[in-house]
Steps between C-alpha positions, in 0.01 A plus 500: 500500500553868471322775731283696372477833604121670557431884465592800280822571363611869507410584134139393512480745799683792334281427217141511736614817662568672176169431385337639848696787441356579149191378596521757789610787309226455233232534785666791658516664187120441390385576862671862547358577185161478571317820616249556774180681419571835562121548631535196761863672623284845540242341636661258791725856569198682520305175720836485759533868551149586603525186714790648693314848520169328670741339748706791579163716565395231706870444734539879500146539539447832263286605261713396086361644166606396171516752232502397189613670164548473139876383540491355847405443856584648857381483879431739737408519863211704644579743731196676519133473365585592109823550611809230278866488575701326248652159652796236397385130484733279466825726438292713202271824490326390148479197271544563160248284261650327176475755236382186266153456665205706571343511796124539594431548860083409617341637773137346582550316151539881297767561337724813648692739331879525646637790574873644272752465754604822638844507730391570871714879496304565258160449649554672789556830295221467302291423822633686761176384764598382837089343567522239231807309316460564111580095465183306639605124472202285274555197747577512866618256735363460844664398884217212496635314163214630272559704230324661197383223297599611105572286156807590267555386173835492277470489168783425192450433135460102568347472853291647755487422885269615737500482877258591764570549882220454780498753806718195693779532184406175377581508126264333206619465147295536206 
């Protein structure tokens, strides 16, 4: 009686790993190509920095503001009543928004108008006043963990996303 012999022979296992392969490089190829929502990438940015700003006023326990502008966002520290020093957090002095969204920041559910950025030299020629800093941050961070509560809205041709944070910096999406 002959043996028979049980299992694959080479070929039919070259042949399954070639069609893993392709099978492989069709999903890579279909999965790089898809996009992420360029409102939920501004918007989770947006949700991790102010995080990290709420727990470095509380671990450094100082006084944060966030000042926000047409084109972007930066923090400061208080160093006196009406008094703003411009800060780094987390390796950068200001956080550029995406030029393809617009922005809407809320305060007590009204709409505010942002400021035009203006580079820091420049506002301290324009206001040369030692009592009060000519950039008063719109939302400021406290040593307790509370913070200004405020909504903000981006906006693109297709979608709209807007977020509101408590006094505690939990966030609510509408």
């Amino acid at each position: 009686m002959p043996a028979r012999y049980t299992g694959f022979s080479l070929l039919e296992m070259l042949l399954v790993l070639i069609i893993l392969g392709v099978l492989y490089g069709i999903a890579s190829v279909s999965l790089s190509s898809v996009k992420t929502n360029p409102i939920d990438q501004a918007s989770n940015e947006f949700s991790a920095v102010l995080r990290l700003a709420q727990n470095e006023a509380v671990v450094s326990s100082r006084v944060l503001g966030l000042l926000i502008d047409q084109k972007g966002y930066q923090f400061f520290e208080q160093t006196a009543p009406k008094q703003w020093q411009l800060v780094t957090l987390a390796k950068q002095q200001r956080y550029e928004f995406d030029p393809s969204l617009k922005e809407q920041l809320y305060l007590e559910q009204v709409p505010v108008i942002l400021p035009d950025y203006v580079e820091p030299t420049e506002l301290e020629k324009l206001f040369n006043n030692t009592d009060e800093s000519p950039r008063q941050p719109q939302i400021v961070f406290l040593p307790t963990g509370e913070m200004t509560p405020f909504g903000f809205a981006w906006l693109n041709a297709k979608d709209e996303l807007k977020q509101e944070w408590d006094s505690l910096g939990r966030v609510r999406h509408e």
